[in-house]
C-alpha positions in Angstrom: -147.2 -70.6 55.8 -145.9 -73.8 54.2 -146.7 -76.5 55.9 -143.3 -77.9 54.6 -140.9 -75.4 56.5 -140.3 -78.7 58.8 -138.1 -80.0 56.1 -135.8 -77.2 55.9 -132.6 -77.0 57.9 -132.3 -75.1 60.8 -129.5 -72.3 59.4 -132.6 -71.5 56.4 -135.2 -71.3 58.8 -133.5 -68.8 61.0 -132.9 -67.0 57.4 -136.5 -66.9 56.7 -137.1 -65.6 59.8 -134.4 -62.7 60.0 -135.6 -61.6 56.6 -139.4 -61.9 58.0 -140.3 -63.9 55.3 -142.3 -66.0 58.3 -142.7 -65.1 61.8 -141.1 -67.3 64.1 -144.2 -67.8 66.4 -145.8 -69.7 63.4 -143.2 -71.7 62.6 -142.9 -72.7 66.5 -146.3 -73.5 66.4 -146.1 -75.6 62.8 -143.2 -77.4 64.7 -145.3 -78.1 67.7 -147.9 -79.3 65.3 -145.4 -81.7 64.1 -144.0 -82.9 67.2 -147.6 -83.9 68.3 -148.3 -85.6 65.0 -144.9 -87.6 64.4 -143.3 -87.9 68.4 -146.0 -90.8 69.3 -144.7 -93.3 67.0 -141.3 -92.3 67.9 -141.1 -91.3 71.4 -138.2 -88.9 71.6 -139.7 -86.5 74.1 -139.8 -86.7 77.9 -141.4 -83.1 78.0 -142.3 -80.2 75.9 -141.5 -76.3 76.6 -144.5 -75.2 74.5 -145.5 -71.4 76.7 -141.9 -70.5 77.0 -141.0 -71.3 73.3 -143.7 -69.4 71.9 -142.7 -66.3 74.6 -139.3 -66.5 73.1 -140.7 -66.8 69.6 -142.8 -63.6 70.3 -140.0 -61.8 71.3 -137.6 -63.1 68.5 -140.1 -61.5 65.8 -140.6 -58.2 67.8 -136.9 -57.6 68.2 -136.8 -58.5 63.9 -139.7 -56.1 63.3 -137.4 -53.2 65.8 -134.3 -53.6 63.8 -133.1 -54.9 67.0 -129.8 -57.3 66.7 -130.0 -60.4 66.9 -128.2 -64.2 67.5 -126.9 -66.1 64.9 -129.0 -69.1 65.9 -132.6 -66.7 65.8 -135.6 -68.6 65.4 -134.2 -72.2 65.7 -135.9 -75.1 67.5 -133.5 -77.2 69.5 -133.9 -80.4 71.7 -131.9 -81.1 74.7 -130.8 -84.2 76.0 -132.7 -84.8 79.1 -129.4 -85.1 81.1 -128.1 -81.1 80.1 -130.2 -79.0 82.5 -132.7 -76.5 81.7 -134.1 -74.0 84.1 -137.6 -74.3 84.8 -138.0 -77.9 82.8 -137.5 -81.5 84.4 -134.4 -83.1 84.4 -134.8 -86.8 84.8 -132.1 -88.4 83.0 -134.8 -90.7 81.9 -135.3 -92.4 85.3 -137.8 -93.0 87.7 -135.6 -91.3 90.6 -135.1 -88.2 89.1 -138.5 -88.0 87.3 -139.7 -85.1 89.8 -136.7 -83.1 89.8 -136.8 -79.7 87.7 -133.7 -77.9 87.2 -133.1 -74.6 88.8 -130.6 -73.4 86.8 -129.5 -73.4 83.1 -126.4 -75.5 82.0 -124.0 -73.0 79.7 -124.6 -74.7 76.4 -128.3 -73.6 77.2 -127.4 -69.7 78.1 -125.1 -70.0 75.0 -127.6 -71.0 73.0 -130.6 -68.7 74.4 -127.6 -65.5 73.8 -128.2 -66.6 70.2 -131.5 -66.8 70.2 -132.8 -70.1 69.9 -135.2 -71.9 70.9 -135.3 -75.0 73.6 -138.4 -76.9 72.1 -137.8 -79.3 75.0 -136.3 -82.6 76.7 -134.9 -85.6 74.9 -135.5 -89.3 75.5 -132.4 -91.1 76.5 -130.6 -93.9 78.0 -130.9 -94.2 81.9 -128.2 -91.3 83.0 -126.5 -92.1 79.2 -126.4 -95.9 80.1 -126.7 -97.7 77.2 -126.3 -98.4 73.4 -129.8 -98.6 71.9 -131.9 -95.7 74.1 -134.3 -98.9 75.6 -133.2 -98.0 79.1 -135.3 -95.5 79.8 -138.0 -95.3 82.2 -139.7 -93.6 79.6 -139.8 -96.1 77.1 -137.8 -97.2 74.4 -137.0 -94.5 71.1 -137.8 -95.6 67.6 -136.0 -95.8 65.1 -137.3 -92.8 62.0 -136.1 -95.3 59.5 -138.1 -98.5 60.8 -139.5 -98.1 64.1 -139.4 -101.9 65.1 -135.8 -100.9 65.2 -133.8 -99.0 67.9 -132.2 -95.5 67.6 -129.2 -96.2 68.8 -128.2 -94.3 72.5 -127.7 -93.5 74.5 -129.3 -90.1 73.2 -131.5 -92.0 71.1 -134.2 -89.2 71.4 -131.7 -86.4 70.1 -131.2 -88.4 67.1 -134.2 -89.7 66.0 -135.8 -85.9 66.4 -133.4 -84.7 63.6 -134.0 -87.7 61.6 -137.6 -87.9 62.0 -137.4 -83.9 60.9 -139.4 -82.8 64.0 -136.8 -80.3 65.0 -133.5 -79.4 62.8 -130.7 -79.5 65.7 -130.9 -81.3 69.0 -127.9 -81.8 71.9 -126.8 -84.8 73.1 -123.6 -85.9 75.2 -121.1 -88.3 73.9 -119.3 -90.6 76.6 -118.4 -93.5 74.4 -120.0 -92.9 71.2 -123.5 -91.9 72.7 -124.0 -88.9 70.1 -122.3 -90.9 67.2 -123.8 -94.5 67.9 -127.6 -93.2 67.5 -126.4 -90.4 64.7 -124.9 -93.3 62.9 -128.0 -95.7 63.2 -130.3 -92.7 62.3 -128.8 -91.0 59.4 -128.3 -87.6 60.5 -124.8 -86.2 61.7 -123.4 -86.2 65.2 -120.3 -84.6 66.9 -118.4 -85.9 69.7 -115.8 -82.3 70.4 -112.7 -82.4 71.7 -112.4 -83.0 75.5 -112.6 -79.6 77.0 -113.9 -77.5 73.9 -117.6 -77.5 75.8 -118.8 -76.8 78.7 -119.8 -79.7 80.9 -121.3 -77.3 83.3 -124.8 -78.2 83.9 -124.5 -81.8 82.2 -125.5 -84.7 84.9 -122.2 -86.6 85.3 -121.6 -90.0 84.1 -118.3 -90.4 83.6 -116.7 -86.8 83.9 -113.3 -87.9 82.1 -114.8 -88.8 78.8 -118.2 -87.2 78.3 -119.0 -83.9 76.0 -122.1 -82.0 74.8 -122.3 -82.1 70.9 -125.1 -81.4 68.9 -127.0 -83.2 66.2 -128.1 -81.9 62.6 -128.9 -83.3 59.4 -126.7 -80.6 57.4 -123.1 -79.2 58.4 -123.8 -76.1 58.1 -126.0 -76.8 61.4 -123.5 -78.3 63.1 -121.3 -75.5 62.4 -123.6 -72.7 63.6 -124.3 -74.9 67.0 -120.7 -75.6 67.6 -119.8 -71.7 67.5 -122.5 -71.2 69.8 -121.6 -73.4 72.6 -117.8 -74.0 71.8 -115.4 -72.0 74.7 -114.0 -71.3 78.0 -116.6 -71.8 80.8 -115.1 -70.2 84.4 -117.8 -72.9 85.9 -115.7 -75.7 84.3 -112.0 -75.9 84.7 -111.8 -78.6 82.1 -112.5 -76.1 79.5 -109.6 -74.3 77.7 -108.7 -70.9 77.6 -109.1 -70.8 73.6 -111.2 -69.2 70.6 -113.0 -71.4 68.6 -114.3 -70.8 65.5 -115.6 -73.2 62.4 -115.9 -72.3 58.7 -117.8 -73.8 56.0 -115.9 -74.1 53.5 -115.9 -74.6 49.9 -115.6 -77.5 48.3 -112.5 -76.5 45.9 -110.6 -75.1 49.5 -111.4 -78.5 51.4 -110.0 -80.8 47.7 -107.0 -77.9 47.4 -105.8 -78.9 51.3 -104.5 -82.0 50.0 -106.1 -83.6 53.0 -104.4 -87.4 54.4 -106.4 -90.4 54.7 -105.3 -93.2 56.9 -107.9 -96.2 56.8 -108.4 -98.0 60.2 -108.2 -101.5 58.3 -107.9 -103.6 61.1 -111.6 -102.3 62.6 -113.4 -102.1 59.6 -112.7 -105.9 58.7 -114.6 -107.2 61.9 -117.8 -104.7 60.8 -120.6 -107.1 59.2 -120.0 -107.4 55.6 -122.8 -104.5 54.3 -121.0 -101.8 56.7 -117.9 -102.4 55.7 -118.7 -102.7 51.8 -120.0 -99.4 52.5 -117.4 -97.8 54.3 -114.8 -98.8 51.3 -117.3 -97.4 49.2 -116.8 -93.8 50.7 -113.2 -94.4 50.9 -113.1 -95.3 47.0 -115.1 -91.8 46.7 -112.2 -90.2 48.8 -109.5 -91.8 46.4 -111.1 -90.6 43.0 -111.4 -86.7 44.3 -108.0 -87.0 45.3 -107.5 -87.4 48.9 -104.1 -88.7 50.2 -105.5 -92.4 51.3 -103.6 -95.2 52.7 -104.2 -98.5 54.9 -103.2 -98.3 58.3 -104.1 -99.5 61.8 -104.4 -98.9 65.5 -102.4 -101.0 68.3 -103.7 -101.9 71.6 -107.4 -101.7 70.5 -108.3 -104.9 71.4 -107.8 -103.5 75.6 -109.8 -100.9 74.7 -113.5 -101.3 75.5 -112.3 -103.2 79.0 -110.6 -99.7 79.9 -112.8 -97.7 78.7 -115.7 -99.6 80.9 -113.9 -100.2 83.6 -112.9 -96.5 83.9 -116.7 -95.0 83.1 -118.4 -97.7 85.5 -116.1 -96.2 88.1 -116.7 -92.8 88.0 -120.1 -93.7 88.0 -120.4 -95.4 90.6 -118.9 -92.5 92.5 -121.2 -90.1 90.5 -124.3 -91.7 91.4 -124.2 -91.9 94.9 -125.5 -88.5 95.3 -129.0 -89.6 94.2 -130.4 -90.2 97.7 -133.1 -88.3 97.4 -132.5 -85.8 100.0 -130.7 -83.5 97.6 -133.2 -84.2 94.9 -135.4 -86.7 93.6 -139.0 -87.8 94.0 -141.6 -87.1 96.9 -141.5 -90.3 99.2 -142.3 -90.4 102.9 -139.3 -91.4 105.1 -141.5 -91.8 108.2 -140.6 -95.3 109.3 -137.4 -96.3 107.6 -133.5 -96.1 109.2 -130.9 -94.7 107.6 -129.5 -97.8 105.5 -133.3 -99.6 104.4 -134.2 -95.9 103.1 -131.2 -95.3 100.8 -131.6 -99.0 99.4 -135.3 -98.5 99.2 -134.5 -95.2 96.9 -132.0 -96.5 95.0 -134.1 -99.7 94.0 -135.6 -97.1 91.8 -132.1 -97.3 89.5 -133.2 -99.3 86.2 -131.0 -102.9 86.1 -128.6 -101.0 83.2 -127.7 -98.1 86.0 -127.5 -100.9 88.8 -125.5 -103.5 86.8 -122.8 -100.0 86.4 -123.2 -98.6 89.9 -121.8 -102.5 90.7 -118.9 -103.0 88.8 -118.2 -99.3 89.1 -117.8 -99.9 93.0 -116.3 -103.3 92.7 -112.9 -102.0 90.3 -112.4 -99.1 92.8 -112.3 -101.2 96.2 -109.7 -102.3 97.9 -107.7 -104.7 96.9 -108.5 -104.2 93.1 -108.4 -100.3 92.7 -104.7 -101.1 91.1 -106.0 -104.5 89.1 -108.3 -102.9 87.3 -108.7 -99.0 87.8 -105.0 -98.1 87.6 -104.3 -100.7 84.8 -107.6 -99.2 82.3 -105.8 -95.5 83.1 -102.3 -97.3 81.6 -104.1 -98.4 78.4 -106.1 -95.2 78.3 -102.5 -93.3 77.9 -101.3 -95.9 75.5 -104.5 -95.4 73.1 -103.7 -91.7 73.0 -99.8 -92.4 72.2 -101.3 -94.7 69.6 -103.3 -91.9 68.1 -100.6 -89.1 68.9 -98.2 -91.7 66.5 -100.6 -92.2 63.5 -102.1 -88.1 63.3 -97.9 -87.5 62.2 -98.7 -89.4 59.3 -102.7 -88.9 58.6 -104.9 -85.5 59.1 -107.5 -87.5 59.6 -109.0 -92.0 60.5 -112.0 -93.5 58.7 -113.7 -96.1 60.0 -117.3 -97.3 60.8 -119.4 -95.6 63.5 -121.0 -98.6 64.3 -119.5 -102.3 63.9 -123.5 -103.6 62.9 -126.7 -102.4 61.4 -129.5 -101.7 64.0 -131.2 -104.2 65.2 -135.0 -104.6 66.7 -136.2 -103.2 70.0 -135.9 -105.6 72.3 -133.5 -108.3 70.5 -130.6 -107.6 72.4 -131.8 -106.2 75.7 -130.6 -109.3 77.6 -127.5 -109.7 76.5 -125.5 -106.4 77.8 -122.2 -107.7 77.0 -123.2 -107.6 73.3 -124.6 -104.5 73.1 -120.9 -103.4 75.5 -119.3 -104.7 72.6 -120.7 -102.5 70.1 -119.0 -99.3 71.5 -115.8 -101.0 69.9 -115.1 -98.0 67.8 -116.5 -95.3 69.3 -115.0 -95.2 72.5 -111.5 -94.8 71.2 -111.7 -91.1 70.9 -113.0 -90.5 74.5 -110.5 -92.4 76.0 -108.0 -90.3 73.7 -110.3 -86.8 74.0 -110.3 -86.3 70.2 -112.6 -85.1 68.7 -114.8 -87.1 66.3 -118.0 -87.2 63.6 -120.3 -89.8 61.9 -121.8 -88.7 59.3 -124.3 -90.5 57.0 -122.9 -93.1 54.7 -125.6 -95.5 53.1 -128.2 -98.2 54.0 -128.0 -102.0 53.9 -130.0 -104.0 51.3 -133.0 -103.8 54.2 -132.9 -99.8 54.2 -131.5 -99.4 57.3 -128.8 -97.0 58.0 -125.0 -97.0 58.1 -122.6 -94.1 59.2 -119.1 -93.4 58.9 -117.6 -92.2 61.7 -113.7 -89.7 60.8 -111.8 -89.0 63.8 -109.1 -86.0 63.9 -106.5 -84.9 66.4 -107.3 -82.9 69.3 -108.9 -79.6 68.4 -108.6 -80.1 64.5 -112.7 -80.1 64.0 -112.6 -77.7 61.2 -110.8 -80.9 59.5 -113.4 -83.4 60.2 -116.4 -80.6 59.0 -114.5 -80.1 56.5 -114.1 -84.1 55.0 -117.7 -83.9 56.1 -118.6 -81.1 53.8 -117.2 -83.0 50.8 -119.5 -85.8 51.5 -122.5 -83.9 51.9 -121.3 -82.3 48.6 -121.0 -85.5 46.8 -123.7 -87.6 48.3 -126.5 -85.3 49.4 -127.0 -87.1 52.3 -128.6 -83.6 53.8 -132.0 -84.5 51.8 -131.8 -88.5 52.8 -134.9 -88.7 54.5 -137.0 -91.5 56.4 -140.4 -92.5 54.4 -142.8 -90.4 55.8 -144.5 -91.5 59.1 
């Protein structure tokens, strides 16, 4: 077997398989192989599912060599953000106070994805329960960055990125509650998608911020992202957010996606506070969009500058009310009680919060108690409605809104980690479509004079993602981005 099968997208490897051009026990094995070689210099596993993998593998290629049907995701290895639950692995949200729990159960995405046979290779490093821009608050340690690792991934499912980029597995989850897929996707160079509120199942997911997060997945190639999407995409009775609709996504042709006649409205008003080499870049791909004959035009957004203040205030406090169920009684880590009352235990146990979690958990509580519940809360839900009228106004005019994923380039581990307001700052044009619920992509877009990367993020209105693959397509068309890999580590 090639020892180069690592390089290949997932959606050719489970081809390989069906056709038993390789077995997929030896290409779980190769990947393994990989992992162990590459994931030290990286660190974007919190644990491995290496017996139950290759069970799964076995059975794969003995259904293959019976004829037996088969899942359209067969033989893939996938990574899971260590927040989305997997039975029989641990669960710790990258902290110290979950880092005994194992999950009893499997979240849907995961029984979606085992109905189509793939494979969960195992858990992803992350952001303390998804708190955080840059995947350095974990209790796990902080997640290269593929491309330069003195640099950070990007979070908060840092890990979930920089597997796909650092080609150690070809589709990973992660969740996206203000740009938390597209942020590290953007500062890696692979692809992440943030669905429309209510297309995925949340069932399973640890809660953050239940109002704006979603399970997307991670790939270098649409195609990927296609294939994963069907697979997890649908009405969950476990979750009444979900809707009661069919989803299904295409990958089209390049003459059908030029032939739609597709409109263009470019977020000027954002991409001119980007540093200069993101935003040069950006107007680059929008130049590209002009010449093949897209319908592109300048526009803007109102209200954005309230934005990031509503969004935070309103994820903080559902935080803060999600959180308080880690006492450790439920679940948690082994610690003797004997000799504490009530209030000195719980305080002990949550000491074990990292600062990030702590620092949310406070203003979280502060913005929902009396006397400022309607200063703050109530107010962040007013601009929240105005941000979707905003985007429910410009999608009459435009199919689909360009901008930047990320307002900078990444930046090195540890240069920013004291300065949280910065780093709150950065979600500036991410977190517009969870407070709206639309759905949104970044997609590779170029590297700065430095070789570091830069991603373009295209949003849509609700439940129009065959629009954003399909702009997406044409880019992986035209710039190959698919094959832009880091320098080998």
């Amino acid at each position: 077997m090639s020892s180069d099968l690592f390089r290949l997208p997932g959606y050719i490897i489970s081809g390989k398989i069906k056709n038993q051009e390789i077995l997929a026990e030896d290409y779980i094995n190769l990947v393994y192989d990989r992992i162990n070689k590459i994931d030290v210099k990286i660190n974007s596993f919190i644990s491995k599912n290496y017996e139950a993998a290759i069970q799964k593998a076995r059975k794969i290629d003995k259904k293959i060599k019976n004829n037996e049907k088969t899942g359209s995701m067969v033989g893939i290895p996938i990574g899971i953000k260590d927040n989305i639950s997997v039975k029989g692995l641990k669960n710790t949200c990258a902290s110290k106070i979950l880092q005994g729990y194992e999950s009893p159960y499997d979240a849907t995405v995961i029984d979606r994805l085992k109905d189509q046979d793939a494979i969960i290779i195992g858990k992803l490093n992350m952001d303390e329960f998804g708190m955080g821009t840059t995947s350095e608050f974990s209790f796990y340690g902080e997640v290269h960055n593929p491309w330069n690792i003195d640099y950070v991934a990007g979070g908060s499912s840092g890990g979930s990125a920089a597997v796909v980029s650092s080609l150690q597995v070809p589709i990973s989850l992660g969740s996206d509650t203000g740009g938390s897929i597209r942020c590290p996707s953007s500062f890696c160079s692979v692809i992440g998608m943030k669905p429309t509120y209510g297309t995925v199942s949340r069932f399973g997911l640890v809660s953050y911020s239940n109002s704006l997060e979603q399970i997307g997945p991670i790939a270098k190639t649409v195609t990927d992202i296609v294939l994963t999407l069907n697979a997890i995409c649908g009405n969950d009775p476990n979750d009444n957010t979900t809707l009661n609709k069919q989803f299904e996504y295409k990958v089209n042709k390049i003459d059908e996606i030029l032939s739609k006649n597709y409109n263009v409205g470019v977020l000027n008003n954002l991409i001119h506070n980007s540093e200069e080499q993101v935003a040069k870049t950006i107007y680059d791909k929008i130049d590209m969009l002009k010449e093949n004959g897209f319908n592109v035009k300048d526009t803007s957004i109102n209200y954005s500058d309230f934005a990031l203040a509503a969004y935070y205030i309103i994820a903080t406090a559902e935080a803060s009310s999600n959180l308080s169920r880690f006492d450790n009684i439920r679940y948690g880590f082994d610690f003797d009680p004997e000799g504490y009352e009530w209030n000195s235990y719980s305080s002990h146990i949550r000491s074990n919060f990292g600062d990030e979690v702590k620092r949310r958990i406070l203003v979280g509580s502060f913005v929902l108690s009396a006397g400022y519940y309607g200063k703050y809360y109530l107010k962040a839900q007013k601009i929240r409605n105005i941000i979707k009228s905003e985007f429910n106004r410009l999608f009459k005019f435009f199919d689909v809104l360009v901008l930047p994923t990320m307002p900078i380039l990444p930046f090195k581990i540890g240069e920013r980690g004291s300065a949280p307001l910065e780093l709150y700052n950065l979600d500036i044009y991410t977190i517009l479509a969870n407070l709206a619920g639309i759905p949104a992509i970044s997609i590779p877009a170029g590297f700065s004079k430095e070789g570091l990367p830069i991603g373009l993020q295209i949003l849509s209105n609700e439940f129009n993602e065959q629009i954003l693959l399909d702009i997406a397509i044409f880019f992986e068309q035209k710039d190959k981005f698919s094959e832009w890999n880091p320098v080998p580590i």
